[in-house]
N, C-alpha and C positions, 0 to 999 in steps of 0.2 A: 466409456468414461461417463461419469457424473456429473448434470449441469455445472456448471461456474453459480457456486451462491451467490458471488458478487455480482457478475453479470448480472444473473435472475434480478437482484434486487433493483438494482438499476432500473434493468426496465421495468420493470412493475413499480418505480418510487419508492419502495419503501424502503426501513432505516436497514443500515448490515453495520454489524457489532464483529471486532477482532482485536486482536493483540500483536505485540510486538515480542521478538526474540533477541537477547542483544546478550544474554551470555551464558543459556546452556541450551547448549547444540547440539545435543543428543538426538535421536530420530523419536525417542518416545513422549518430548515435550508438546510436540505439534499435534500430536495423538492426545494426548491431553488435552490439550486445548480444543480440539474437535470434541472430546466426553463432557468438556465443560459446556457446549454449548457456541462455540465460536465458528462464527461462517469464513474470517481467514486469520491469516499469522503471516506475517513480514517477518522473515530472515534480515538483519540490518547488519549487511555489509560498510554499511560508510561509519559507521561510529566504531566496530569492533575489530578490523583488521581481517574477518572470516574469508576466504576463499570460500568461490564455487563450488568446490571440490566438497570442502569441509561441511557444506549444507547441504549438501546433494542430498545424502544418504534420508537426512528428515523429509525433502521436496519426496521423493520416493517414498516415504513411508505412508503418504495420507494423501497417494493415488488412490482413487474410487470410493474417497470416503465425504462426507457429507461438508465440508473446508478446503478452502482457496487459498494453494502455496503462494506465498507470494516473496520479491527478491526487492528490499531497496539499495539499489548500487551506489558508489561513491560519487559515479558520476557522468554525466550523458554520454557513455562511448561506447559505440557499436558493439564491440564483441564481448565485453560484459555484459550490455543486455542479452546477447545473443547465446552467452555460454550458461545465464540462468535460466531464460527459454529453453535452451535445450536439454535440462536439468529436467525439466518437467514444473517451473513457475506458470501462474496462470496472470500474475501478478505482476506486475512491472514498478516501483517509483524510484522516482530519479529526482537529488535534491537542487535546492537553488536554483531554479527552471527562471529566466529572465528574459527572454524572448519570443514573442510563436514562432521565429526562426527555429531557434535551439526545439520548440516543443513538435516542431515537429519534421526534426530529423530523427525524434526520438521514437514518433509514432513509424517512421518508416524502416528503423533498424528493430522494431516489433512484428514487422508484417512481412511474410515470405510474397516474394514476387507472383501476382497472379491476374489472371485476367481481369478480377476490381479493385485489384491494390498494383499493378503494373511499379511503381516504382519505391515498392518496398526493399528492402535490403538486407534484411534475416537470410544469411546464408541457408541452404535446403538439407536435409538431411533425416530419413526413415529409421526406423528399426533402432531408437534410440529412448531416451528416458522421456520426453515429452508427448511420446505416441505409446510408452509400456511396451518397447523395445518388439511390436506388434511391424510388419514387415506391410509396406500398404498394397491394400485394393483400388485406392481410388484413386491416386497420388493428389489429382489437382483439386477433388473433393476434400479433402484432409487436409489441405493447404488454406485452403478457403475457411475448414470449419474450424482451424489452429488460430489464423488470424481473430478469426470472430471470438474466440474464446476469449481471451489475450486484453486484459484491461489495463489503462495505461493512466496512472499518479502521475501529476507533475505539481513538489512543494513550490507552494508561497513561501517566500522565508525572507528577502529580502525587501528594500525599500524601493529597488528598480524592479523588480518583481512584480511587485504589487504594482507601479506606476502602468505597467504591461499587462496585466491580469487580465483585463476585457477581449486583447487579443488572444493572449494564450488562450483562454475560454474557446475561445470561436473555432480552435483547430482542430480538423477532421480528426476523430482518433483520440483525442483526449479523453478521460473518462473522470477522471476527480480529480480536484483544487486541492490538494493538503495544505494545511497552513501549516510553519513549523513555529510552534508559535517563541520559543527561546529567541530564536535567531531575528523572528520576525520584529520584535518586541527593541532585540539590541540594534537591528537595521536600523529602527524607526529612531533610535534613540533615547527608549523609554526600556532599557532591558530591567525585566525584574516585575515591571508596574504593570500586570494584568488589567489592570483597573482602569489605565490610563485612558482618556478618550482616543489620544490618537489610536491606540494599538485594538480599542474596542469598533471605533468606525474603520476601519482595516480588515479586521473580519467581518463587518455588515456587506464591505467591499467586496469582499472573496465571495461568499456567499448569493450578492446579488450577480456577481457575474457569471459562476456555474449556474444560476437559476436561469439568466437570460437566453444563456449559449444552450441549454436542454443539458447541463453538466451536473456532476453531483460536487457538493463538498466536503473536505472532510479533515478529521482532528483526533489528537491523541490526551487521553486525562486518563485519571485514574479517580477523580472525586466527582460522585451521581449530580453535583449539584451545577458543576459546571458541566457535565453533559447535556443534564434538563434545559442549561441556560443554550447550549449549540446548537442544539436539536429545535427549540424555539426561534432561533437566528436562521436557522435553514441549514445548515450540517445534518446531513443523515448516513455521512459512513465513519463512524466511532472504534476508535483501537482503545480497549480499557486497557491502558501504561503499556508496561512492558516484564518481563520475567524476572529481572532485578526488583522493581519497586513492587510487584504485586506479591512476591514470594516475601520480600523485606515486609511489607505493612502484614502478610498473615501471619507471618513468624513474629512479630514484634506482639501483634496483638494477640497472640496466643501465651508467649511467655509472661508478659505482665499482666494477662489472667492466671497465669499458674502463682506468679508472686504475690498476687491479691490473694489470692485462696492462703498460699504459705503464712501470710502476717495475720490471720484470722485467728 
């Protein structure tokens, strides 16, 4: 199998650029998205109703290729994470994270039980979609290298959230802060007003606390200019939108070049 981009970037710092799927779940969109140039793509179970099942077939399609499946569940419970895992996700995020408690029952229902992860809780199982249905040689080598693969999203989105965010930071296994920022924004009170100071010192928040804890963090846009601005704030894992809005803005913008041309 093919390093984890995300991983890779991680440790090395630097930024990792992907997108989000939220309504066409075909297996050759995620292939796309890797010809585009994207290191991962989040399947988004929590907004769209999609079963495992229903996203499987993409998670399989862009094994060994150069892009990181990734799976956002509805919500922190063990055998959803566990049934995208075995799907073959590399990917984990799970929304409204309000706890290091909650963050990190999450990192242990990602980790199979093993002599440095002892009390992880990912059920076991070979010869399946997240080993390429490959029968093992090593059993507890492959456990250990399944775990390490395995990056774990836990969203900022609320106002207790955020009051917790230093702790969550701090939890073994964590690997990025997503801010959701919709939700973050109506938490705080200020929904709509990007602009607003509270919801702008809220992400310096996030930010400084994946910096502290050795974490990444990370956000979703679709406009260069508030990347530039996330990316300066210390955000280095960027999803450009999602399949709906990027497909809507090139389709919009392409017809009303063809209707400019028409009135000439």
């Amino acid at each position: 199998m093919r390093p984890n981009p995300v991983r890779t970037g991680l440790k090395d710092g630097t930024a990792v650029f992907g997108t989000f799927l939220m309504e066409f779940a075909t297996p050759g969109v995620a292939r796309l998205a890797d010809s585009a140039g994207s290191q991962f793509v989040f399947w988004d179970l929590q907004h769209t109703g999609w079963s495992t099942a229903e996203v499987a077939p993409g998670i399989a399609a862009v094994h060994g290729r150069a892009i990181a499946a990734g799976v956002r569940v509805p919500q922190a419970v063990p055998w959803l994470i566990g049934q995208a895992l075995d799907a073959g996700a590399s990917l984990i995020m799970v929304p409204a994270v309000e706890s290091p408690e909650t963050a990190a029952e999450i990192v242990r229902a990602t980790r199979y039980p093993t002599a440095t992860t002892p009390d992880g809780i990912r059920p076991v199982t070979f010869n399946f979609g997240w080993d390429d249905f490959r029968p093992p040689t090593d059993a507890a080598a492959e456990l250990e290298a399944a775990n390490d693969d395995v990056v774990v999203f836990v969203q900022i989105e609320t106002a207790r959230g955020l009051d917790r965010v230093e702790q969550i930071a701090a939890v073994d296994g964590i690997d990025v802060l997503w801010v959701g920022d919709n939700d973050l924004a109506a938490s705080l009170g200020v929904a709509g007003d990007f602009a607003h100071p509270v919801y702008l010192a809220a992400l310096d928040r996030v930010a400084a606390a994946a910096a502290t804890a050795g974490k990444a963090a990370g956000f979703t846009t679709a406009d260069p200019a508030v990347a530039e601005d996330m990316l300066n704030r210390g955000y280095r894992v960027l999803a450009f939108g999602n399949d709906v809005k990027v497909f809507q803005a090139a389709l919009r913008g392409g017809i009303d070049a063809f209707r400019a041309l028409a009135r000439k």
